[in-house]
N, C-alpha and C positions, 0 to 999 in steps of 0.2 A: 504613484509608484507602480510599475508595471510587477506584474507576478511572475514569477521565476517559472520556465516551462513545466520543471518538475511538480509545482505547487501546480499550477492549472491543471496537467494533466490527471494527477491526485485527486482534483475537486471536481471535474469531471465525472468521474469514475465514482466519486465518495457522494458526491450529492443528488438525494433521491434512488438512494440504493441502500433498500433495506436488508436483500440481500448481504452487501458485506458488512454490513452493522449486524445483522443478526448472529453472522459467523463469528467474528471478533474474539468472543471469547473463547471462542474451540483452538482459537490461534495464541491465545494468551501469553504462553511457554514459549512461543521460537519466535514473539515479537519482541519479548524481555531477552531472550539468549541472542538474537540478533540488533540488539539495543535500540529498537523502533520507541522502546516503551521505556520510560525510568524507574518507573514503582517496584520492586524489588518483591512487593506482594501482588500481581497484577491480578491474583482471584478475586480481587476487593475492586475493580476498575469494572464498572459498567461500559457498556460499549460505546455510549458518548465520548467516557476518558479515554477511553482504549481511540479512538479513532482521533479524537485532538489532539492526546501523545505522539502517534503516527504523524499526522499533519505535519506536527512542530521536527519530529526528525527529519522530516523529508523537505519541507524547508530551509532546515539547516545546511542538511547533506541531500543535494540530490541522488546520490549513488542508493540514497534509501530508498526511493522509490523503486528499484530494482527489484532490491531485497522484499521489499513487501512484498510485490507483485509475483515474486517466486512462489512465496508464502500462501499467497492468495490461490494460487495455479496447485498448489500441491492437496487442496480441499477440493472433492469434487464439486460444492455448491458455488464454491466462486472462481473456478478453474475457466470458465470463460471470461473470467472478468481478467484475471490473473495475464491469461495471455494477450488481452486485449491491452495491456500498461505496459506489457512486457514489448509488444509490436510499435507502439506510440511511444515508448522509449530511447528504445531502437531508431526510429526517423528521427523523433526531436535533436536524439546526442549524435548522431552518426548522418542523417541527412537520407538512410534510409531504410529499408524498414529488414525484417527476418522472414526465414521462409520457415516455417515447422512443419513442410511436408515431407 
């Protein structure tokens, strides 16, 4: 079964980056307010959980990966990663990419 773009692009980005697993938790609050995450208590989610919950929305819903990636872009430690899912979102759904100059 092929991986949905959204999933690749996520896994890309997610694997071998300790960066956005580091930050994870700082994002806790507006991954649960923007329903990335389902635990209702996400202080208690290590950033393995915190990053498979993610996974699993963005799977479901591609449009999630947006949303993270906002999220991502609005940290300054993962603000290059952020706009890097945000450019490769852009191409994969639209065919081609954003200018943020």
């Amino acid at each position: 079964m092929e991986m949905h773009p959204a999933c690749r692009i996520l896994a890309h980005y997610t694997s071998d980056q300790y960066l956005v697993s580091a930050a994870l938790p700082q994002m806790a609050m507006p991954l649960y307010k923007e329903k990335l995450v389902k635990e209702s208590n996400v202080l208690v989610l290590d950033s393995e959980g915190l990053l498979v919950q993610v996974k699993e929305a963005v799977c479901i819903d591609y449009r999630k990966l947006l949303t993270f990636a906002v999220i991502l872009s609005k940290l300054s430690a993962t603000a290059e990663i952020g706009n890097a899912i945000i450019k490769d979102y852009y191409r994969e759904a639209y065919g081609s990419s954003i200018d943020n100059s």
